[in-house]
Backbone as CSV, one residue per row, in Angstrom:
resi,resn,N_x,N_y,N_z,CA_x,CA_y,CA_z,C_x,C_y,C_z
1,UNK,0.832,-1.201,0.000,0.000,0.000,0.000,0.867,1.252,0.000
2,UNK,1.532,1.316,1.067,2.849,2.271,0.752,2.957,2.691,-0.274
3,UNK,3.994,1.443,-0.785,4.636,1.454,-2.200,3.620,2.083,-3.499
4,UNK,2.377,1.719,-3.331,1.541,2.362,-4.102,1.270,3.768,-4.078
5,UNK,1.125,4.369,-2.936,0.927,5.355,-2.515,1.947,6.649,-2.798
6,UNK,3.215,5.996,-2.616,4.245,6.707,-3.232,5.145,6.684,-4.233
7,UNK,4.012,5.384,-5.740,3.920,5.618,-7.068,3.063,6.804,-7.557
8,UNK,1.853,7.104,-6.924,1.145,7.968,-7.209,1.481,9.328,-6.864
9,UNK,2.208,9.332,-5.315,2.791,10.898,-5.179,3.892,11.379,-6.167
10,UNK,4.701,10.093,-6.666,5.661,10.686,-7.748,5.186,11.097,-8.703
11,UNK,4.469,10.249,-9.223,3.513,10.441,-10.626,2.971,12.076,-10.338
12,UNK,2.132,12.532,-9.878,1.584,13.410,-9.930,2.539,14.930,-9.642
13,UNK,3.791,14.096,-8.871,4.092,15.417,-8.620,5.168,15.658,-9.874
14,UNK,5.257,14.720,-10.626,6.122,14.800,-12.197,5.522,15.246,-12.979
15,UNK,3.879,15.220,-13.159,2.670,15.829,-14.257,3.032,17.332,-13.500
16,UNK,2.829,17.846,-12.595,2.414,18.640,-12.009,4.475,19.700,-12.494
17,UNK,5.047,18.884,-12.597,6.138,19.505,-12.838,6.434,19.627,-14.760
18,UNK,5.396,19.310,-15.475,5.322,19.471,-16.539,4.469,20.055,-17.011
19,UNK,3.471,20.684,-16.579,2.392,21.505,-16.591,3.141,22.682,-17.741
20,UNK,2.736,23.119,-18.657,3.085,24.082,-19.433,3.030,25.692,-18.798
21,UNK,3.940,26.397,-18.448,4.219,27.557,-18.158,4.088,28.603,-19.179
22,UNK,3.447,29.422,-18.672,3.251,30.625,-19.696,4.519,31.473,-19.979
23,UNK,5.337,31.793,-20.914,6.668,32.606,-20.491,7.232,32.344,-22.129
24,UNK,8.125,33.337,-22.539,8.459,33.421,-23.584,9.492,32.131,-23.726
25,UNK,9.762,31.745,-24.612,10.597,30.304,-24.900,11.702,30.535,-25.866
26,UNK,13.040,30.721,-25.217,13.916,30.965,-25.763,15.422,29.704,-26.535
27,UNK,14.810,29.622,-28.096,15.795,28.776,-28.217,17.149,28.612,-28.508
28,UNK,17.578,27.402,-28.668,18.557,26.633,-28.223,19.373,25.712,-29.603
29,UNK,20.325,25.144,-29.448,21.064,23.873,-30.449,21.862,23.308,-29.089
30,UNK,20.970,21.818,-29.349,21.903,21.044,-28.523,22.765,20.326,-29.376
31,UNK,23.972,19.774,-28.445,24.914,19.195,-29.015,25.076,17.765,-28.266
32,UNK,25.181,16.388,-28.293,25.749,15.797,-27.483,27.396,15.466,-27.511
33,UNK,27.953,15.873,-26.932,29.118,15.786,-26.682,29.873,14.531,-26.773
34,UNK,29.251,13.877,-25.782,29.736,12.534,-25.471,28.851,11.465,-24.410
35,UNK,28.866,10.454,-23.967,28.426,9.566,-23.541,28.847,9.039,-22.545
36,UNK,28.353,9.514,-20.712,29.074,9.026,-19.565,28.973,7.740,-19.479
37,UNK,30.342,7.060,-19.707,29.534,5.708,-19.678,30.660,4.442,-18.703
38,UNK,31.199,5.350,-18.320,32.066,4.909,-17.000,31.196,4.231,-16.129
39,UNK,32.018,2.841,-15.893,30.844,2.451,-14.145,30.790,3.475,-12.855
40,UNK,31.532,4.433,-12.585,31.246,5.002,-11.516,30.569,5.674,-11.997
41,UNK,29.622,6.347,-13.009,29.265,7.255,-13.026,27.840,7.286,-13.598
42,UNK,27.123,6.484,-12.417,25.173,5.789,-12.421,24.686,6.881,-12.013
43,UNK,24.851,7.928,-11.463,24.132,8.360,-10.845,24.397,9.917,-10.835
44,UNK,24.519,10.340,-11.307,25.394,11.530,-11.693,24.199,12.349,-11.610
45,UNK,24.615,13.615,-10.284,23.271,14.234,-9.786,23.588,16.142,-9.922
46,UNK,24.768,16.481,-10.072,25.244,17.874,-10.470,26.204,18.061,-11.170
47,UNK,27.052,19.166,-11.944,28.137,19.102,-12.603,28.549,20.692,-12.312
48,UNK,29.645,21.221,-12.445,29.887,22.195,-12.893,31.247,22.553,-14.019
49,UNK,31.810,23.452,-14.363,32.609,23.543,-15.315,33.913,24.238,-14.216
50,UNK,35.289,23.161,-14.654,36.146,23.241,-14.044,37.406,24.780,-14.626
51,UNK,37.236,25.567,-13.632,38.070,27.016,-14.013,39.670,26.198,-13.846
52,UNK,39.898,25.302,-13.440,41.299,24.908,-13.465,41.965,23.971,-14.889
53,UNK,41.103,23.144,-15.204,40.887,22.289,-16.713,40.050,22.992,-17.363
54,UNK,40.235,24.091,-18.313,38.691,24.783,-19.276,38.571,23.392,-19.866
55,UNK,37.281,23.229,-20.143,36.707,21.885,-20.927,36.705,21.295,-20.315
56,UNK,36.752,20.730,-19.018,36.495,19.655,-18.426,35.878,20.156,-17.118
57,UNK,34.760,18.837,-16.685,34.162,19.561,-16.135,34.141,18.346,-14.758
58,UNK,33.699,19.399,-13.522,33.564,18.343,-12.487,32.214,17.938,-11.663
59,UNK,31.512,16.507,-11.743,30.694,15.823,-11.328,30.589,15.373,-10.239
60,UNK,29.064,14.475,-9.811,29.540,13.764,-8.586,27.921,12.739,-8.906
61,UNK,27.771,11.988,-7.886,26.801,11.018,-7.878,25.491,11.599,-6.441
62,UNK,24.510,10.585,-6.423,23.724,11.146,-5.404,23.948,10.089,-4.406
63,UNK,22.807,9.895,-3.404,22.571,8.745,-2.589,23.228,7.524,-3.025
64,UNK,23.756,6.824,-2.219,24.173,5.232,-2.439,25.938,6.050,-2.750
65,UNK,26.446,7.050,-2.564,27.974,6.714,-3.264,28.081,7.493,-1.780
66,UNK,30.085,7.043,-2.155,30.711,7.957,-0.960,30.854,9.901,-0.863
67,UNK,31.384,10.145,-0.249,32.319,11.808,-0.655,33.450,11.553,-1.580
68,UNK,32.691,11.567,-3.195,33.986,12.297,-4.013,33.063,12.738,-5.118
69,UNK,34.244,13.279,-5.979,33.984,13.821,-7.137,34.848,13.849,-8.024
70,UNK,34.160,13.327,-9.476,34.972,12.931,-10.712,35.289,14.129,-11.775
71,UNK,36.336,14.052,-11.943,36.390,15.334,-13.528,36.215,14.447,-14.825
72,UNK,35.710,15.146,-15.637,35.320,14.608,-16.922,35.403,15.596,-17.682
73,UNK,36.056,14.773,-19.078,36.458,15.760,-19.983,35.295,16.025,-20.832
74,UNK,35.407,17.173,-22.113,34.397,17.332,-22.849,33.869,16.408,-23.653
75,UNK,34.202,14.967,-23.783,33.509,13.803,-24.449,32.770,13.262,-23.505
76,UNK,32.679,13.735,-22.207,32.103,12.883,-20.308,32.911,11.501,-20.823
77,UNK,34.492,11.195,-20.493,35.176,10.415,-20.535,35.752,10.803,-18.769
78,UNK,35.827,9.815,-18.070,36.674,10.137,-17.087,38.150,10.846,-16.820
79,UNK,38.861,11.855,-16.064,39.927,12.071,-16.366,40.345,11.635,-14.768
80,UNK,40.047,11.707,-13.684,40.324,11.553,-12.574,39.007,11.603,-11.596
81,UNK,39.610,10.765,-10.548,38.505,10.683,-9.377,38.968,11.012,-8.070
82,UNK,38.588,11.879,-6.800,38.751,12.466,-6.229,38.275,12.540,-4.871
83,UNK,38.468,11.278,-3.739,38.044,11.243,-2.561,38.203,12.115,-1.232
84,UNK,37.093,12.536,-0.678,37.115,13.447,0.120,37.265,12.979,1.032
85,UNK,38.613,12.815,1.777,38.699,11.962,3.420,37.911,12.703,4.525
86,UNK,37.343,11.454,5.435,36.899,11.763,6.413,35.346,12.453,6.566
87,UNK,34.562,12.586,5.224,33.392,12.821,4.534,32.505,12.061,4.406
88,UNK,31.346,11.736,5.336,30.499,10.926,5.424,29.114,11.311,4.598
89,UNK,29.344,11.201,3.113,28.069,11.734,2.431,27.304,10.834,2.790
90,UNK,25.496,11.659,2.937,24.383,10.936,2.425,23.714,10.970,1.576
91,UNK,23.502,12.104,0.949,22.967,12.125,-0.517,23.135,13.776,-0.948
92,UNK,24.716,13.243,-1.994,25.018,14.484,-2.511,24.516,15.175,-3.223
93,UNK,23.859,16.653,-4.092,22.715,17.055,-4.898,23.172,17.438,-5.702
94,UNK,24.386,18.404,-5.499,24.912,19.401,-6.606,25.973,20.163,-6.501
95,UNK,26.517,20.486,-7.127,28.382,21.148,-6.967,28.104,22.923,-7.443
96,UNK,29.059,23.576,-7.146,29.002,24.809,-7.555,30.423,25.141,-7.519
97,UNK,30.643,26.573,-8.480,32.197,26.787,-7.861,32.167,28.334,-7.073
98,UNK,32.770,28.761,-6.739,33.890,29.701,-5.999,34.576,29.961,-6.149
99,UNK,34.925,31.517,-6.375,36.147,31.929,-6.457,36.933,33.440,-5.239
100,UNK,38.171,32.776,-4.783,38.241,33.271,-3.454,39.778,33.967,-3.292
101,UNK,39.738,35.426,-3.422,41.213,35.650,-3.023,41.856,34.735,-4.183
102,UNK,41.514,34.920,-5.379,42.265,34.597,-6.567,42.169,32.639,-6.700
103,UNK,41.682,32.046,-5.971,41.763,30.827,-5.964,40.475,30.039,-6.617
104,UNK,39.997,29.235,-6.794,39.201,28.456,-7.380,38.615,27.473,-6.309
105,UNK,37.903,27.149,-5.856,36.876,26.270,-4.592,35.966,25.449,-5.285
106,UNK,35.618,24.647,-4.698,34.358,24.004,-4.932,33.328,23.586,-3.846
107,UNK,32.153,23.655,-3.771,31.144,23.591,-3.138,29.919,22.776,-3.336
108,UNK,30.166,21.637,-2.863,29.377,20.326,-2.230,28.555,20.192,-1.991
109,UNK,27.462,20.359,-2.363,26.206,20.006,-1.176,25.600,18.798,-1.098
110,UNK,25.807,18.626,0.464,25.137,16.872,0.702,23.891,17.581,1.492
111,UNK,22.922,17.834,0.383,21.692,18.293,0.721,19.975,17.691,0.208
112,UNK,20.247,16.124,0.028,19.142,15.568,0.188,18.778,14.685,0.558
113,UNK,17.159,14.931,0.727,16.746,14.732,1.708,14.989,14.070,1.238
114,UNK,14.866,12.905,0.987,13.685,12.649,0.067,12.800,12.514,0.486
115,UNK,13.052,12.136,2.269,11.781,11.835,3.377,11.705,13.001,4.718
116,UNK,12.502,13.855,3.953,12.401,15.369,5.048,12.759,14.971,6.496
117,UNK,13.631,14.221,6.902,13.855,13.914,8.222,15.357,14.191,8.219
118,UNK,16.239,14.549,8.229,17.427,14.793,8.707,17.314,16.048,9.295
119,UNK,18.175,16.245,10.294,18.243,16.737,11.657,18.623,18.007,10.368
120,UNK,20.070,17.755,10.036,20.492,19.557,9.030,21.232,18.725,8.235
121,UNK,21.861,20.107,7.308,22.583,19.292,5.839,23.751,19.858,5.298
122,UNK,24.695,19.246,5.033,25.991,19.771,4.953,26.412,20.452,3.511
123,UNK,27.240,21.266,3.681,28.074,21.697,2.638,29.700,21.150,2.711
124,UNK,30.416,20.979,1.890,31.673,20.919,1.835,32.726,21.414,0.995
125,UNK,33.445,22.379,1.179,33.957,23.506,0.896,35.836,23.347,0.676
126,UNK,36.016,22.855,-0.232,37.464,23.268,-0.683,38.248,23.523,-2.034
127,UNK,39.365,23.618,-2.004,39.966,24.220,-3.074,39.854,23.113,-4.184
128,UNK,39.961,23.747,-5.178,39.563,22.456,-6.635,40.812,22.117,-6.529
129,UNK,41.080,20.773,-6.880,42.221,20.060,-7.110,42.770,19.989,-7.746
130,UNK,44.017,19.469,-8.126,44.805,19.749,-9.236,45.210,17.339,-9.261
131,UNK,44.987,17.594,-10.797,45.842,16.371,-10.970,46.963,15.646,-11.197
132,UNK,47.342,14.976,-11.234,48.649,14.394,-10.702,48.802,13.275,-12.196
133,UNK,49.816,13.496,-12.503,50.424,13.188,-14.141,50.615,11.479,-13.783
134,UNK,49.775,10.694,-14.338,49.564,9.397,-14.327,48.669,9.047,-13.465
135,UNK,48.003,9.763,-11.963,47.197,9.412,-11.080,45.824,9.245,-11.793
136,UNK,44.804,8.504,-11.467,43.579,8.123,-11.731,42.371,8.045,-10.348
137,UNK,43.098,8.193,-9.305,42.252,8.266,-8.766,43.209,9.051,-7.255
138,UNK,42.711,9.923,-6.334,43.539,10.993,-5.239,42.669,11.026,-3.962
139,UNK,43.209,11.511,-3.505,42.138,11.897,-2.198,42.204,13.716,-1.611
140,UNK,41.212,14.173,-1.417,41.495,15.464,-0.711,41.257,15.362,0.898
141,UNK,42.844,15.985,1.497,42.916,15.543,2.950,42.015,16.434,3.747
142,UNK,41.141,15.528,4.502,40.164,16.153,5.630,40.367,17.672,6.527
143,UNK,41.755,17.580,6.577,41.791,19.119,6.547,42.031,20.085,5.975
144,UNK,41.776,19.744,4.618,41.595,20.795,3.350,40.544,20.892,3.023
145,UNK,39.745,20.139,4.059,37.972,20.415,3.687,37.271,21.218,4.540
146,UNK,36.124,22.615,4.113,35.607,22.766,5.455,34.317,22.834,5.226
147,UNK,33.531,21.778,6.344,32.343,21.658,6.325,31.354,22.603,7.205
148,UNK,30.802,22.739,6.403,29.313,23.784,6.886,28.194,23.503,7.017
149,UNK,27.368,23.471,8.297,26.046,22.684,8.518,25.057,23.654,8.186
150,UNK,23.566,23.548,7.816,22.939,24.145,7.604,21.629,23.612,8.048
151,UNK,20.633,24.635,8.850,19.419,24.026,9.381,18.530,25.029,8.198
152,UNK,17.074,24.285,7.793,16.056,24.773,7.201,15.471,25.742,8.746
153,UNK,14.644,26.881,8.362,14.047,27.568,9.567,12.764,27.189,10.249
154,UNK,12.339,25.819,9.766,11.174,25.615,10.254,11.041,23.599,10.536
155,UNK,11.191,23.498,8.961,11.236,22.055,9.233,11.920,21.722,8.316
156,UNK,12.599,20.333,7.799,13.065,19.319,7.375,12.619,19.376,5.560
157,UNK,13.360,19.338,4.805,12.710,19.434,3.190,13.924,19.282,2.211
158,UNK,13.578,18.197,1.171,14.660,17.949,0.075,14.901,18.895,-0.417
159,UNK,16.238,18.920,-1.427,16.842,20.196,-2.341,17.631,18.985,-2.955
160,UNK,18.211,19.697,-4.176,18.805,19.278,-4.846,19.950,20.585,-5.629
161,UNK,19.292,21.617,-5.670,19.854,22.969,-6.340,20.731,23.868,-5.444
162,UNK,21.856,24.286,-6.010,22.354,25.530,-4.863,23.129,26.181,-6.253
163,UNK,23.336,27.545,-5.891,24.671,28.634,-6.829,24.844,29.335,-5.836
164,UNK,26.243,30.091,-6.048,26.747,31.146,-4.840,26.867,32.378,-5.705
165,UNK,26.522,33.583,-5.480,26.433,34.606,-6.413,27.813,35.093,-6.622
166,UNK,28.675,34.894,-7.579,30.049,35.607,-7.641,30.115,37.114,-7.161
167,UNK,29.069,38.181,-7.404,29.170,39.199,-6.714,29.195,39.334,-5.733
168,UNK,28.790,39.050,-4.756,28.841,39.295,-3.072,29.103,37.719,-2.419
169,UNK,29.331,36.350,-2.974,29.500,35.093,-2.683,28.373,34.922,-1.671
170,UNK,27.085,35.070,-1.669,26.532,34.996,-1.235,25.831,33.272,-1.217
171,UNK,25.484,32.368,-0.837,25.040,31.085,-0.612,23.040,30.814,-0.669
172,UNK,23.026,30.436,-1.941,21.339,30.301,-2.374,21.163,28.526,-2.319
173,UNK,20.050,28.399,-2.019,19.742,27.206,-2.338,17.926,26.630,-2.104
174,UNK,17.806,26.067,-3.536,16.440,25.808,-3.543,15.741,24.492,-3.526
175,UNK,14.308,24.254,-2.939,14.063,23.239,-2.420,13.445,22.808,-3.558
176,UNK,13.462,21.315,-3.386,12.775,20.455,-4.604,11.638,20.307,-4.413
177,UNK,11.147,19.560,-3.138,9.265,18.798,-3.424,8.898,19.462,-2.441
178,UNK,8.827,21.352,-2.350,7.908,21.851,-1.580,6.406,22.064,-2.968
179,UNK,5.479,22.109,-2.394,4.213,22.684,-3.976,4.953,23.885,-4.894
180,UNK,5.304,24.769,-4.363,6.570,25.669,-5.043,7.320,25.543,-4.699
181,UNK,8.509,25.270,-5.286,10.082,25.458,-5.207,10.749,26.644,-4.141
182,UNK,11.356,26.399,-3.037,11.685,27.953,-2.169,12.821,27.820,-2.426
183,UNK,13.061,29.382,-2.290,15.116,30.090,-2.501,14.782,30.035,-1.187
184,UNK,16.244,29.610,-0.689,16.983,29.970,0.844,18.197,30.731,0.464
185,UNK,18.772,31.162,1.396,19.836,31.470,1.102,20.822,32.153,2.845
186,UNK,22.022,32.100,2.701,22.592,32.147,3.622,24.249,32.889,3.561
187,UNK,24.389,33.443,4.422,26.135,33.968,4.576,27.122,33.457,4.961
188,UNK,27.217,32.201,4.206,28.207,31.414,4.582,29.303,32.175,4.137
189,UNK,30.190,32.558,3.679,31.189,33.143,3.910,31.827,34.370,4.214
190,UNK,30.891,35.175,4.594,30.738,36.358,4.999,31.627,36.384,6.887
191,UNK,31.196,35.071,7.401,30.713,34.831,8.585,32.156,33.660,9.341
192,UNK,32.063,32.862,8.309,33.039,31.704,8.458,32.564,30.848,9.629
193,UNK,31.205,30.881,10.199,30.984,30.254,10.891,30.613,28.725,10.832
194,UNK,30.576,27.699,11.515,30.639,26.038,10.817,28.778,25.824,11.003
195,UNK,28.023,26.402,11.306,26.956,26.419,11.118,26.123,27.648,10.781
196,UNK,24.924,27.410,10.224,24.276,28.513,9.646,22.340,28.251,9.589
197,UNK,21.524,28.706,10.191,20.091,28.732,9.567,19.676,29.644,8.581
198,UNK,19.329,28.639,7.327,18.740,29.524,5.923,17.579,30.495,6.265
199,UNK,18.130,31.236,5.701,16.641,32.458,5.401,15.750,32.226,4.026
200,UNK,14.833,32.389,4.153,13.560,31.836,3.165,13.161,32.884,2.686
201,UNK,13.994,33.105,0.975,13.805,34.376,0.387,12.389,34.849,-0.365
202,UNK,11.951,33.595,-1.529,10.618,33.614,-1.937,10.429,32.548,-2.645
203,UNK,9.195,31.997,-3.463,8.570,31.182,-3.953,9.090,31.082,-5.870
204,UNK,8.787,29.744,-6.485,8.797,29.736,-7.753,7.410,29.603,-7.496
205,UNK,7.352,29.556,-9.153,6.040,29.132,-9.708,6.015,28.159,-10.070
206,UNK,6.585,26.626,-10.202,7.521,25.607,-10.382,7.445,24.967,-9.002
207,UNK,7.867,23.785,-9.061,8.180,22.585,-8.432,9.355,22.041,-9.071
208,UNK,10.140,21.073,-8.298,10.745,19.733,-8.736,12.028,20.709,-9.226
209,UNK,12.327,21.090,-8.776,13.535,21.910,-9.014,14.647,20.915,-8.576
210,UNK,15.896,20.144,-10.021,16.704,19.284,-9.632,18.027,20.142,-9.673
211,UNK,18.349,21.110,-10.306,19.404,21.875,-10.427,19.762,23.171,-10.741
212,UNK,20.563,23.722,-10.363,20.634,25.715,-11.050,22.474,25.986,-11.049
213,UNK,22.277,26.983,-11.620,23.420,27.772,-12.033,23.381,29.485,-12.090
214,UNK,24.508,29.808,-11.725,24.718,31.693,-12.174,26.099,31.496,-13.034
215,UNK,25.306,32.551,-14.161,27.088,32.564,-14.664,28.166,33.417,-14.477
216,UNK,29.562,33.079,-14.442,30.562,33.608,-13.691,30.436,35.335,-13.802
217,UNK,29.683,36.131,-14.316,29.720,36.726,-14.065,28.653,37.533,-13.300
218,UNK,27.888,36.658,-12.953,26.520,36.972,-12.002,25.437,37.284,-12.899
219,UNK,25.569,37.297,-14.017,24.463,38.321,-14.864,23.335,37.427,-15.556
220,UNK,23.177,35.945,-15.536,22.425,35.152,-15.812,22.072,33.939,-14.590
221,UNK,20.793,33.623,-13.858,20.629,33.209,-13.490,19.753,31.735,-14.633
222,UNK,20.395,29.991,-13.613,19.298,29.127,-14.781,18.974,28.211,-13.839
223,UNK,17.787,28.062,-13.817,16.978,26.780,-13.027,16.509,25.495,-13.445
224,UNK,16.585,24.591,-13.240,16.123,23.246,-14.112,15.163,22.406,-13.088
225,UNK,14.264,22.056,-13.558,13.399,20.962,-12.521,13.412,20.045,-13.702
226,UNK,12.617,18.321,-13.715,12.616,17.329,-14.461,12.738,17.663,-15.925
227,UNK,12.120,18.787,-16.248,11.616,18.513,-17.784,11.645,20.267,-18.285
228,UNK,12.176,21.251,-17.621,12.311,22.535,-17.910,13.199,23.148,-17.727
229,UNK,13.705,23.816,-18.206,15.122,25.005,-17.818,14.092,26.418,-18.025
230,UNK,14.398,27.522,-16.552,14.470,28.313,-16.419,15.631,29.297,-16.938
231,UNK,15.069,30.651,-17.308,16.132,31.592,-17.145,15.996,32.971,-17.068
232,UNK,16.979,34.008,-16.249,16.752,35.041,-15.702,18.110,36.012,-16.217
233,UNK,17.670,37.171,-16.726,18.628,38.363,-16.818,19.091,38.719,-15.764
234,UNK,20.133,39.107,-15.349,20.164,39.657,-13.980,20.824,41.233,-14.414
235,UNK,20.732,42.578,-14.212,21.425,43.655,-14.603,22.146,44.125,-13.524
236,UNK,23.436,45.027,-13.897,24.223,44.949,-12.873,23.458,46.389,-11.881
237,UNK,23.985,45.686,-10.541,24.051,46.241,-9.108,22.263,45.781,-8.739
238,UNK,21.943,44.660,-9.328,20.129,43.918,-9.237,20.645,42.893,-8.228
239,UNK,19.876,42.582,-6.871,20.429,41.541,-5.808,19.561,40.386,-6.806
240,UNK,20.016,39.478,-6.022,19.589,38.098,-6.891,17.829,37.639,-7.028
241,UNK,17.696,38.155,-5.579,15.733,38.148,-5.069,15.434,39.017,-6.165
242,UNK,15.771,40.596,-6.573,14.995,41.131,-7.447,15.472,40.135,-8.545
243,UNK,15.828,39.725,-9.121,16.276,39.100,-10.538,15.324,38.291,-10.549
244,UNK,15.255,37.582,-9.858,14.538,36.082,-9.635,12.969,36.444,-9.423
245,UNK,12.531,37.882,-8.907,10.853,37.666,-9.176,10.420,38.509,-10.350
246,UNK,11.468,38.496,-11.200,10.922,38.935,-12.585,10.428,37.944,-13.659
247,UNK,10.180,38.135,-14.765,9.230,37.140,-15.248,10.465,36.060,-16.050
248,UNK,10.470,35.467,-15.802,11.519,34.044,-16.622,11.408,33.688,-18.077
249,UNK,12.179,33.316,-18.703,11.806,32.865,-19.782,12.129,31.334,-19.980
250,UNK,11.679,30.213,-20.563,11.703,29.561,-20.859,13.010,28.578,-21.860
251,UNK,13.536,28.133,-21.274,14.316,27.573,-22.302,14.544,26.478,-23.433
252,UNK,14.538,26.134,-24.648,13.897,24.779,-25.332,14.970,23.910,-24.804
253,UNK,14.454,22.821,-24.166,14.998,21.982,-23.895,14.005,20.579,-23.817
254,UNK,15.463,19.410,-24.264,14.797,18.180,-24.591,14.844,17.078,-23.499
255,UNK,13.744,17.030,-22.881,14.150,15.983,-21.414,15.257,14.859,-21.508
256,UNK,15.905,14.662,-20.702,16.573,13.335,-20.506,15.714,12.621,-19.892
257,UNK,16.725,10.911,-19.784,16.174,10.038,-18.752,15.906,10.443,-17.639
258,UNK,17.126,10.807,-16.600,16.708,11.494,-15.170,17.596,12.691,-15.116
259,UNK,17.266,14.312,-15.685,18.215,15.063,-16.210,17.983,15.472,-14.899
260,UNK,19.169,15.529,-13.709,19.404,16.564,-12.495,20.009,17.480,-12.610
261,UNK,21.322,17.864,-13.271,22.516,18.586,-13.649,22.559,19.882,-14.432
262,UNK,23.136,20.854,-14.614,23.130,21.856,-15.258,24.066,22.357,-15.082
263,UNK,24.871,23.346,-15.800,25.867,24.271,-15.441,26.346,25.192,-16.569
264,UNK,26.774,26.175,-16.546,26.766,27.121,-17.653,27.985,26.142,-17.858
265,UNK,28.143,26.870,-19.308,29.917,25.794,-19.622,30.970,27.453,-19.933
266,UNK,31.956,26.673,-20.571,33.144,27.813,-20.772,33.017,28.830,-21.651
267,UNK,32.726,28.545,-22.225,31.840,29.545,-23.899,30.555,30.373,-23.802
268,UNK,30.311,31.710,-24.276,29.541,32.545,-23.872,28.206,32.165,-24.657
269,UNK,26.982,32.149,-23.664,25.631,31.583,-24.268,25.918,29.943,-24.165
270,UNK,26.090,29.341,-23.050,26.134,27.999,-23.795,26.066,27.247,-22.319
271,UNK,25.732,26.331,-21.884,25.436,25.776,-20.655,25.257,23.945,-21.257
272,UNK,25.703,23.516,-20.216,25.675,22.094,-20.610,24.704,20.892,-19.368
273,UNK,23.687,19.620,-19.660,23.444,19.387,-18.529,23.705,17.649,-18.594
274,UNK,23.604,16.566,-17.914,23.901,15.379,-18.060,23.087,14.837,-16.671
275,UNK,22.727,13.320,-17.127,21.831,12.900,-16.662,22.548,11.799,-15.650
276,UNK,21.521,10.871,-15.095,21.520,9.838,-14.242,21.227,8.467,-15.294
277,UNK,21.801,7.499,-14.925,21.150,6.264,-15.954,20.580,5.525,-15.166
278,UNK,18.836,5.908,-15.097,18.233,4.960,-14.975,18.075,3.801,-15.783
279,UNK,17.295,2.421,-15.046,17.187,1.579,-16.207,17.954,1.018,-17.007
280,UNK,19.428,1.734,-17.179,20.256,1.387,-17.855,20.557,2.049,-18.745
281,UNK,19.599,2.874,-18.907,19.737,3.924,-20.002,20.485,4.862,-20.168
282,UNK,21.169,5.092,-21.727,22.441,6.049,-22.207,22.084,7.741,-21.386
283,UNK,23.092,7.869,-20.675,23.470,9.268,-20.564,24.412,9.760,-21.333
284,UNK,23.799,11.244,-21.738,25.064,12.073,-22.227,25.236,13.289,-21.785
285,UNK,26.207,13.915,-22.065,26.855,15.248,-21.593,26.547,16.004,-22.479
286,UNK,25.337,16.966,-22.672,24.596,17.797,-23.631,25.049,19.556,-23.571
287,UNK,25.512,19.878,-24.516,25.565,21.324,-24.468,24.510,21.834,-25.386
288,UNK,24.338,23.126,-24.614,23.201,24.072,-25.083,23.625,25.584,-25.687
289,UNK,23.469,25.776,-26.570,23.770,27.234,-26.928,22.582,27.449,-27.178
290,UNK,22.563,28.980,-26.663,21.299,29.832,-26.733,21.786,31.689,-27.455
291,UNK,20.488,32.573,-27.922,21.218,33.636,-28.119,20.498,34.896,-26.658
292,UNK,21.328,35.082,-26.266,21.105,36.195,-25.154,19.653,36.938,-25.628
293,UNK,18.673,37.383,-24.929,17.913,38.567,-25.311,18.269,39.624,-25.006
């Protein structure tokens, strides 16, 4: 009965995340790149584009894997894998980067949560790695990591999405299976403190929000739930809340199997996203070019 019960809550809340949105629809040329087709890489739940390798980009998996993260080149061929000592993931969502005092970071979030019961939810915070000429697989030492806890302000709720605004590094992150999608957001580095409670900025019009991005220069915000990509102008000295309750436009995009991932890529107008293989089914590493409005 259960099990039934929560065929039907998925079901509906996947129609309900495909519902046609009113909003201008801005297109696109996809490309597939290449084909993740590495065994570690079932489950592949965020990506972003690596400022240390241009063209290659760095991934990670969700629930069921440990703390690491893989780089992959622009064919999604493996180039290295990357264990985070002393990192007890439970279900990682999505990566972002950082850039700090001239350095390059990356940002972790082991932020889901599918039955809304975990106490709070971590971030993990360090410098992007560099690879090692013949190595295939490294570890990043536990104290080159710094973890950041985070409580919701009320109760317990999945996410899957986070970006940090390059202008002020400010820390956003949005929830997946509330009826609308909520921005949180927080001062994690403002503060340097090892814990933090999100502030609850405002509502989508949307659900099922699996992933987002800002691009490096703050001026485009992009949202993705199952079967849609969002997107937002942002103009300069606009905080991210005003950007975000202006009207969105739509992006053409062609569903994957289980598309979670998104991330602008290296090239201007162009964002790339890659899926999970359910079923068994082919994932690829898809780029998108679009033309600015």
């Amino acid at each position: 009965m259960r099990n039934s019960f929560t065929s039907i809550l998925l079901f509906t809340v996947f129609i309900f995340s495909v519902l046609t949105i009113s909003a201008q629809e801005m297109g696109t040329v996809r490309t597939a790149l290449g084909k993740a087709d590495h065994p570690a890489l079932g489950e592949i739940s965020g990506i972003v584009s690596s400022r240390t390798y241009p063209g290659k980009y760095w991934v990670h998996n969700d629930s069921g894997d440990t703390g690491r993260i893989f780089l992959i080149d622009s064919v999604a061929k493996m180039s290295c894998e990357f264990h985070l000592e002393g990192v007890d993931a439970k279900d990682v969502e999505d990566i972002a980067w950082v850039r700090d005092k001239g350095k390059n970071y990356i940002l972790l979030a082991d932020i889901g949560d599918n039955l809304a019961k975990r106490e709070e939810i971590k971030l993990y915070y360090f410098e992007e790695p560099m690879m090692k000429t013949g190595v295939s697989k490294d570890t990043i030492a536990s104290t080159a990591i710094r973890t950041i806890v985070l409580n919701y302000p009320d109760k317990a709720r999945d996410a899957e999405a986070i970006f940090v605004d390059p202008v002020d590094q400010r820390f956003y992150l949005i929830s997946k299976r509330d009826f609308y999608s909520t921005l949180y957001s927080a001062d994690i580095f403002k503060f340097k403190k090892d814990r933090y409670i999100l502030r609850k900025e405002m509502e989508f019009p949307f659900t099922f929000v699996t992933a987002a991005d800002i691009a490096e220069n703050g001026d485009v915000i992009i949202v993705k739930n199952l079967t849609q990509v969002f997107y937002w102008d942002r103009k300069t000295e606009e905080s991210i809340i005003s950007s975000l309750r202006k009207p969105f436009q739509k992006v053409s995009y062609s569903v994957e199997p289980q598309g979670e991932a998104i991330a602008f890529d290296h090239f201007p107008f162009t964002f790339v996203t890659i899926s999970e293989r359910p079923f068994g089914l082919d994932a690829y590493l898809y780029q998108y070019k679009y033309t600015k409005p």
